[in-house]
C-alpha positions as CSV (number, residue, x, y, z in Angstrom):
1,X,0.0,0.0,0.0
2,X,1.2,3.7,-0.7
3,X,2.3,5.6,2.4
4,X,-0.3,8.0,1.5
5,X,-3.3,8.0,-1.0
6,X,-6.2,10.4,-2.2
7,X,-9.9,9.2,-2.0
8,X,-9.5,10.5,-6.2
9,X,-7.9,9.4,-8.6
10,X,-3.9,11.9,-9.2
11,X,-2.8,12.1,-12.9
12,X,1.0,13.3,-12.7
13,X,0.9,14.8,-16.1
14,X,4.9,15.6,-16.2
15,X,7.0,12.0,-15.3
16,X,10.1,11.3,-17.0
17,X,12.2,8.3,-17.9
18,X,15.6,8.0,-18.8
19,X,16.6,6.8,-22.4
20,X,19.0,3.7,-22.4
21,X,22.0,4.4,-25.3
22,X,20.0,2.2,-27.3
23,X,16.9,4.9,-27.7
24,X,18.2,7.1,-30.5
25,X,20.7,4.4,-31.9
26,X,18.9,1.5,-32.6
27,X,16.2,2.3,-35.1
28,X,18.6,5.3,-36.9
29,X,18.3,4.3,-40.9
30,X,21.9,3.2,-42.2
31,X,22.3,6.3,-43.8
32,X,22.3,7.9,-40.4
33,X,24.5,5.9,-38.6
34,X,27.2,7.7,-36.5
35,X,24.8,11.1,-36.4
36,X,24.4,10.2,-32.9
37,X,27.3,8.4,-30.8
38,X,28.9,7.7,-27.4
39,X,32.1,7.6,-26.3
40,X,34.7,7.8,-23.6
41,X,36.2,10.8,-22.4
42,X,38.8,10.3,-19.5
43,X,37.1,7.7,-18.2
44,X,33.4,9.6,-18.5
45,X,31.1,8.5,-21.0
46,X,29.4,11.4,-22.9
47,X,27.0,11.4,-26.1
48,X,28.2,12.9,-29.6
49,X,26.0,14.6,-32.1
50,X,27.2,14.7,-35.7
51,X,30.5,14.8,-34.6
52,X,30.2,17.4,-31.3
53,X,30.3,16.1,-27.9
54,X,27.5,17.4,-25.6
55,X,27.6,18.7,-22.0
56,X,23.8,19.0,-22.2
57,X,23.2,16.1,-19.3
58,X,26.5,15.1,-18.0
59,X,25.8,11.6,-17.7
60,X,23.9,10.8,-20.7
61,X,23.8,7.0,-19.9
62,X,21.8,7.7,-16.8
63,X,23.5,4.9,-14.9
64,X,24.2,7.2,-11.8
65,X,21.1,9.8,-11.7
66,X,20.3,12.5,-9.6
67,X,18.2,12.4,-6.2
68,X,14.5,12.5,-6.9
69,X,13.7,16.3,-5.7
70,X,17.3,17.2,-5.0
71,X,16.5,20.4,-5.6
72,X,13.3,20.9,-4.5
73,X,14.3,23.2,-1.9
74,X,16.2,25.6,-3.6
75,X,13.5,26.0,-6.0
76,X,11.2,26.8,-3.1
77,X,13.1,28.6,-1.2
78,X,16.0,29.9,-3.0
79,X,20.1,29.3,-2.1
80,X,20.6,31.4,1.0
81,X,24.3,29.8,1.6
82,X,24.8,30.1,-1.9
83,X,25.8,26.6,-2.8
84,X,27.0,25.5,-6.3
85,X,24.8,23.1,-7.5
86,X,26.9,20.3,-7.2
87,X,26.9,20.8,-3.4
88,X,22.8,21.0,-3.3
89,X,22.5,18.0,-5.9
90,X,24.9,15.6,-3.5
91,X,25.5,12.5,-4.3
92,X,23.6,10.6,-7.4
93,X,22.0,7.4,-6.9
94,X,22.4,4.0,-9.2
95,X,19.3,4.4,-11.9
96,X,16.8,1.8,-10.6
97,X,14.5,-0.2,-12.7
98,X,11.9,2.0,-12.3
99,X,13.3,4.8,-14.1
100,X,14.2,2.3,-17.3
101,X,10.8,0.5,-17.8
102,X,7.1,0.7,-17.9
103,X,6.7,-2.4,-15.6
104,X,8.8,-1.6,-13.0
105,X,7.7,2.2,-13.4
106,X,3.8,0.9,-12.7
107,X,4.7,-0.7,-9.6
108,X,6.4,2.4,-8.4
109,X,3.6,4.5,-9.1
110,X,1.3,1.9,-7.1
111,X,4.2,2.8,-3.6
112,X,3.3,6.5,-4.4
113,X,-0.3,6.7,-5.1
114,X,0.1,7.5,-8.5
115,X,-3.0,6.1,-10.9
116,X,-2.1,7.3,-14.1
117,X,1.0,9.3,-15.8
118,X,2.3,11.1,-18.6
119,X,5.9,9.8,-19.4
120,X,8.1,12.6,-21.1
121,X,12.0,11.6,-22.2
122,X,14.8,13.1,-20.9
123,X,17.6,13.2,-23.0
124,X,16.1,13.9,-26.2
125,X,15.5,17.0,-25.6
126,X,18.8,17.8,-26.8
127,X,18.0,16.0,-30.2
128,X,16.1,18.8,-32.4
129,X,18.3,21.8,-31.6
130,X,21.7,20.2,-32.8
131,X,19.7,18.7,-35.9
132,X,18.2,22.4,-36.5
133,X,20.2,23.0,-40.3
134,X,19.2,18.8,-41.2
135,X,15.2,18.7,-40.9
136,X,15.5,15.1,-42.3
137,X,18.3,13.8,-40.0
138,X,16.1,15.2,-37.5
139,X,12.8,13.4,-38.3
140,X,15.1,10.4,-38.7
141,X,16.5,10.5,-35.4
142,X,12.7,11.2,-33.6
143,X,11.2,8.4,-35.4
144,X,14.0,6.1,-33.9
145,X,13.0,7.4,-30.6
146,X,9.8,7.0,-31.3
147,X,9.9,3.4,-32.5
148,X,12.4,2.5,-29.3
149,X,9.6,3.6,-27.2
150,X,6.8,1.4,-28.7
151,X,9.2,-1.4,-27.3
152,X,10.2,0.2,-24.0
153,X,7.4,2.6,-23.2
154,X,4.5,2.1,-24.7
155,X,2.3,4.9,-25.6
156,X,-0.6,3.4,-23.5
157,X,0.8,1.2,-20.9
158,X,-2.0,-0.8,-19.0
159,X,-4.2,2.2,-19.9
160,X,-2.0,4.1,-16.7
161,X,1.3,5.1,-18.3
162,X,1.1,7.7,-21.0
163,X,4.7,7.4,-22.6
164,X,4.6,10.8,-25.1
165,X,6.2,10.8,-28.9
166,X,8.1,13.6,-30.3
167,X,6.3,15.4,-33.4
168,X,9.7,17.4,-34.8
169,X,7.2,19.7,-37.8
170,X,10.1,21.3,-39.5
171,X,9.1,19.1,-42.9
172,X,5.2,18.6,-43.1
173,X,5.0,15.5,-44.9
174,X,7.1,13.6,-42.3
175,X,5.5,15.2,-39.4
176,X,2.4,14.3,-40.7
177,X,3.8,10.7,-41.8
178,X,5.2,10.8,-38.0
179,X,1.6,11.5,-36.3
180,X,0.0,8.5,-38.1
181,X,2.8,6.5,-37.1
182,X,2.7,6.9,-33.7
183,X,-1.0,7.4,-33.6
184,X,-0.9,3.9,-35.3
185,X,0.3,2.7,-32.3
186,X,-1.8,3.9,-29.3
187,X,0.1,7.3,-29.1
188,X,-2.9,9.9,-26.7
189,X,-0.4,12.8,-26.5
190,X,2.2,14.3,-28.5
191,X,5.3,15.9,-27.8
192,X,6.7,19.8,-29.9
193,X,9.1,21.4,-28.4
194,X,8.6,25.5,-27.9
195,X,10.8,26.7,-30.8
196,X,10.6,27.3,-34.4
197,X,10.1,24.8,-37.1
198,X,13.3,24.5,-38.9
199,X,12.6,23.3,-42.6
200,X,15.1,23.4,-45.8
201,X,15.1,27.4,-45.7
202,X,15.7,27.8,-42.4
203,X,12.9,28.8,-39.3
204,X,9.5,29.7,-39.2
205,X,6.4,29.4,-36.7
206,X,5.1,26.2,-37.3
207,X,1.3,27.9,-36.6
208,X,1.5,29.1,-39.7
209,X,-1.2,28.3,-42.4
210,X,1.5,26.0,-44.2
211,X,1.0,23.9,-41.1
212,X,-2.5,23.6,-41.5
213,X,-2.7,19.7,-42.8
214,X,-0.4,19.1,-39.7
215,X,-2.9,20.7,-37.3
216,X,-5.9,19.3,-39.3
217,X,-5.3,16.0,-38.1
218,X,-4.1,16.8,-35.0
219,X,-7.7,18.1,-33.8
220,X,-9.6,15.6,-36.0
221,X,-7.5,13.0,-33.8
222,X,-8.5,14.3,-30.8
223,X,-4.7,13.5,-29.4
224,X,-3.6,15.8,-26.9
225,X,-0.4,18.3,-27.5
226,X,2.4,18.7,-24.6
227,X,4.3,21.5,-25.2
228,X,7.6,21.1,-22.8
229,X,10.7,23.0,-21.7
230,X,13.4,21.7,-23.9
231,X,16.3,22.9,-25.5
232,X,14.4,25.8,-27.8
233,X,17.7,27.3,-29.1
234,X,16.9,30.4,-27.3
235,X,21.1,30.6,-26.0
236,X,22.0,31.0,-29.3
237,X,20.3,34.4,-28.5
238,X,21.9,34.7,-24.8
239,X,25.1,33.8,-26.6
240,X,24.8,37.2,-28.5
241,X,24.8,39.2,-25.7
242,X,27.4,36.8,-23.9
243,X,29.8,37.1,-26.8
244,X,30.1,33.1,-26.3
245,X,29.2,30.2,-28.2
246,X,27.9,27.5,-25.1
247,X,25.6,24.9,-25.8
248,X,22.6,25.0,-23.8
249,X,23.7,22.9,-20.7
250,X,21.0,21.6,-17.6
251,X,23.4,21.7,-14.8
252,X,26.6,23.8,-16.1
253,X,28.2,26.6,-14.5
254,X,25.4,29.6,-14.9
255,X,26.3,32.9,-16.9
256,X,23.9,35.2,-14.9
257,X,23.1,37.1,-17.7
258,X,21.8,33.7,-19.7
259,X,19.6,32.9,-16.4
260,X,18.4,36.0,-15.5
261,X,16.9,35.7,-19.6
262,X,15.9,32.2,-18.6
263,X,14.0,32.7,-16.1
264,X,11.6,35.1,-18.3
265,X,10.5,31.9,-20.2
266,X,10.7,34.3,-23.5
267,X,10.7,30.3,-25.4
268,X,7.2,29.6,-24.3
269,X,5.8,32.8,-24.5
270,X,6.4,33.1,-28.2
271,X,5.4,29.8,-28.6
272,X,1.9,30.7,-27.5
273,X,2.5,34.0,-29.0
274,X,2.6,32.4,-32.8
275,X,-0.3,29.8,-32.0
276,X,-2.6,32.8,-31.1
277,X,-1.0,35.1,-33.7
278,X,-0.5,33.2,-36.4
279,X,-4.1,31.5,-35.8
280,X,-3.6,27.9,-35.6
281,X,-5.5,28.1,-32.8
282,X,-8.5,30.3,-34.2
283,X,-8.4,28.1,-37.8
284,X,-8.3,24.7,-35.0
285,X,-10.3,25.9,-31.6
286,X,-11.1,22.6,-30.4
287,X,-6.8,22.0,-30.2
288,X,-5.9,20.9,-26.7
289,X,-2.6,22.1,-25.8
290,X,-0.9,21.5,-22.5
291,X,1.7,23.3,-21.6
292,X,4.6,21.0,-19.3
293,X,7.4,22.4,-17.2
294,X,7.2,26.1,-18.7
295,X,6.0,27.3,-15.5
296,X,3.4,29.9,-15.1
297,X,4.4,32.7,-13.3
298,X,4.2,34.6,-17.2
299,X,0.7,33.3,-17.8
300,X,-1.2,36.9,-16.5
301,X,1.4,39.6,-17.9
302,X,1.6,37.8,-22.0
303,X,-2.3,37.4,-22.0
304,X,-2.5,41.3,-20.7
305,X,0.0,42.3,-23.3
306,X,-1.7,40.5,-26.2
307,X,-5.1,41.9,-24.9
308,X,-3.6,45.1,-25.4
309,X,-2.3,44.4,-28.6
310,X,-5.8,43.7,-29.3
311,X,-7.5,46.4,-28.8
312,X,-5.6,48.4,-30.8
313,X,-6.2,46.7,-33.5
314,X,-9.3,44.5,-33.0
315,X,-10.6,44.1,-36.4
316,X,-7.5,42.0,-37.2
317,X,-8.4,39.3,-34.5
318,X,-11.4,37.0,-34.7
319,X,-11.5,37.3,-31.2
320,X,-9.5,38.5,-27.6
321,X,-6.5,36.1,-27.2
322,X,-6.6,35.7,-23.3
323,X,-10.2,34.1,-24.4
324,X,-8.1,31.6,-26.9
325,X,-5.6,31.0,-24.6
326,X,-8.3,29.9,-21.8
327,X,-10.2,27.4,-24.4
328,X,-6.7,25.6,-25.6
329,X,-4.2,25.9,-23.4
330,X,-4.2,23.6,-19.8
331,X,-1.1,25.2,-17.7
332,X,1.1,23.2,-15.4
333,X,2.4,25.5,-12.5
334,X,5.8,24.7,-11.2
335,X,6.0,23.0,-7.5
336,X,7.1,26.0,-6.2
337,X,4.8,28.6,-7.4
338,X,1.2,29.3,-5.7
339,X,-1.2,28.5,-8.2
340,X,-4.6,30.0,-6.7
341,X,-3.6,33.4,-9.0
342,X,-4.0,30.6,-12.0
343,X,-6.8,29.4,-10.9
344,X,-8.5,32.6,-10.6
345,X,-7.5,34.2,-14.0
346,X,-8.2,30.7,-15.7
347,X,-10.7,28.4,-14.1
348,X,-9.7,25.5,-12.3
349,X,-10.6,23.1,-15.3
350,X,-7.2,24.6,-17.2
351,X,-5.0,23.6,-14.5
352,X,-2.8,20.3,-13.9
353,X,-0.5,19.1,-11.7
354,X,3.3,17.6,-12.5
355,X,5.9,16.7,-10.6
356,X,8.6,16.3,-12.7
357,X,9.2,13.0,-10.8
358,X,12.0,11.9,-11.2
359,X,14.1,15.0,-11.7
360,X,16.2,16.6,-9.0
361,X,13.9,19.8,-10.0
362,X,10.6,17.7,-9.3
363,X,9.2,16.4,-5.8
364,X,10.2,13.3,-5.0
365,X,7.0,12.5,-3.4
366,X,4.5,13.7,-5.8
367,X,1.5,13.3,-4.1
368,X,2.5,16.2,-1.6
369,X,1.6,18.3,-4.4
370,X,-2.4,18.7,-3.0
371,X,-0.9,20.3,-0.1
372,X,-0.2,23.6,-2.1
373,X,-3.6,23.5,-3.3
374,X,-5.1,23.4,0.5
375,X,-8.2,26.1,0.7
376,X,-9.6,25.4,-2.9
377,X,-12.8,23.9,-3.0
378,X,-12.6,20.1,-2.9
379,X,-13.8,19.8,-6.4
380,X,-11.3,22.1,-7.6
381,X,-8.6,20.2,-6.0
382,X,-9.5,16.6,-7.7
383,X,-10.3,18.2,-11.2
384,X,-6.0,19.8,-10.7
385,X,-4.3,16.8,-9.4
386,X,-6.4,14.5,-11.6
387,X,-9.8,15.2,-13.0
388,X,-8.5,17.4,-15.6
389,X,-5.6,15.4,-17.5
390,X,-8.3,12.2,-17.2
391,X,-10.9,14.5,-19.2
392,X,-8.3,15.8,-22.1
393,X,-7.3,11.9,-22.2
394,X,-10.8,10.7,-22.4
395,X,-10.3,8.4,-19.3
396,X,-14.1,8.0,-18.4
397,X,-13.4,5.2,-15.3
398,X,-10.8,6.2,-12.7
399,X,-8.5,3.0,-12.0
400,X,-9.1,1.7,-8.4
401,X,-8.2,4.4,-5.4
């Protein structure tokens, strides 16, 4: 029995495994091979893309990992004896099962009081941005993800474990091609990371109307869309002012000018800039976006701004874009931020709760999230921590509580 249970079913909509070396290898055409590598360097082993080695996660094999929540406390309450991060991290733990498999991952979930999940990857976050100049490579290298998880994470496990694809749109045919695949084979959510879609000439906002088959099918499907932090290409932009050329990096030495930008979540908030202003979300309104480890602390300032852009010219707008944002978008608060301001300006049925389980950012007992939502109304509370992702997933009977 979990040390501690609901009387309701809890969704965690923002779990994570981490990818074996085998996850963007194995299924990589021939053509491909070599695009994405390990190797040894004194003694650590560290992944290579198209010939660069990454510092993005520095142990990209995930056999030693982080403490679950590790850093829980310095997100809530900041680094008053201003420790590296090294020092508040400690020492890393040997990856257990859990972390590797849907089996062992369900039983897990069973100790915690866990129903149902979403399952996000880890490491392939890094994949898109150092593909950005070869859209093919780059659907080639998600759709060996993508087929690696149908063996090790299936996209509906025992109807509790939600495992999540990567959509990369930069070439429409194969993202389309790449949705059918994977909704083919059970796939209820998808995964697009909050940066331009990079294409033979270059970027552009994939809400676009050239985007329009993609986003077709998407709502005619009826499969939700999980829009997560990732690596957005965004330092390329700190880099300008920095003078510097560094990779984006999860747990490097911080430039304080590059957090300080960070920490504004500029990625996101022209992400769900374009899909307003660029009207994939007025040409598709009955979209269902949720939006994953973005926090939400920006949520009331962009839909003022873009309210205010509205009014000055309202005749270009088929209607105010704080009301679009509240029909498709479902926000995810971080741990450490209050959420009852959310819930006010959006309505409880737009919020979900994450615990980034089983990052050193998340909790490392998720179920302690209902305690930041004490003095809601009751129904409130069950539609955050579960109600809500059930709904969007079409989960009509709650697994037993």
């Amino acid at each position: 029995m979990p040390s501690r249970s609901l009387p309701f079913p809890v969704f965690d909509a923002d779990n994570h495994l981490y990818e074996t070396t085998e996850a963007m290898t194995k299924y990589l055409p021939e053509a491909q091979r070599g695009a994405i590598d390990y190797i040894d360097v004194n003694g650590r082993t560290k992944i290579v893309v198209r010939g660069q080695i990454s510092d993005y996660i520095p142990n990209p094999t995930f056999d030693r990992v982080g403490r679950p929540g590790a850093l829980a406390e310095y997100f809530q309450h900041g680094n008053p004896d201003g420790k590296s991060q090294r020092e508040m991290i400690g020492r890393g733990i040997d990856c257990p099962p859990a972390f590797r498999n849907a089996k062992d991952r369900l039983a897990l979930m069973d100790e915690q009081g866990i129903q149902y999940a979403i399952m996000l990857p880890t490491l392939a976050s890094l994949l898109e941005e150092r593909m950005r100049d070869d859209p093919d490579l780059a659907a080639d290298a998600v759709h060996a993800l993508n087929r690696w998880m149908v063996d090790e994470w299936p996209f509906a496990y025992e109807g509790r474990i939600f495992s999540v694809p990567i959509i990369t749109p930069g070439l429409l045919d194969r993202a389309i091609e790449e949705l059918d695949f994977v909704l083919e084979h059970g796939a209820r959510t998808i995964l697009m990371r909050p940066a331009p879609a990079w294409g033979y000439q270059g970027p552009r906002s994939f809400a676009l109307p050239e985007f329009d088959p993609y986003w077709e099918r998407v709502q005619e499907s009826g499969v939700l869309v999980i829009i997560h932090a990732s690596d957005t290409g965004y330092t390329r932009y700190a880099n300008e002012w920095e003078g510097g050329r560094q990779e984006m990096t999860a747990f490097g030495k911080p430039r304080l000018f590059s957090a300080a930008v960070g920490s504004r979540h500029r990625d996101i908030e022209d992400a769900v800039t374009a899909m307003i202003t660029h009207g994939a979300c007025w040409r598709f309104p009955d979209l269902k976006i949720a939006l994953i480890e973005n926090g939400a602390g920006w949520v009331p300032n962009l839909l003022r701004h873009l309210d205010r852009a509205y009014m000055q010219m309202p005749q270009e707008y088929p209607e105010k874009p704080s009301d679009t944002f509240k029909r498709n978008f479902y926000m995810h608060p971080f741990h450490e931020e209050d959420p009852r301001e959310l819930v006010e300006l959006l309505g409880a049925d737009h919020i979900i709760f994450g615990s980034d389980f089983p990052h050193v950012e998340g909790l490392a007992d998720p179920i302690t999230y209902v305690d930041e939502l004490e003095g809601l109304p009751q129904e409130d509370i069950e539609k955050i921590m579960g109600g809500n992702m059930m709904r969007l997933l079409g989960i009509e009977a709650p697994a037993t509580v």
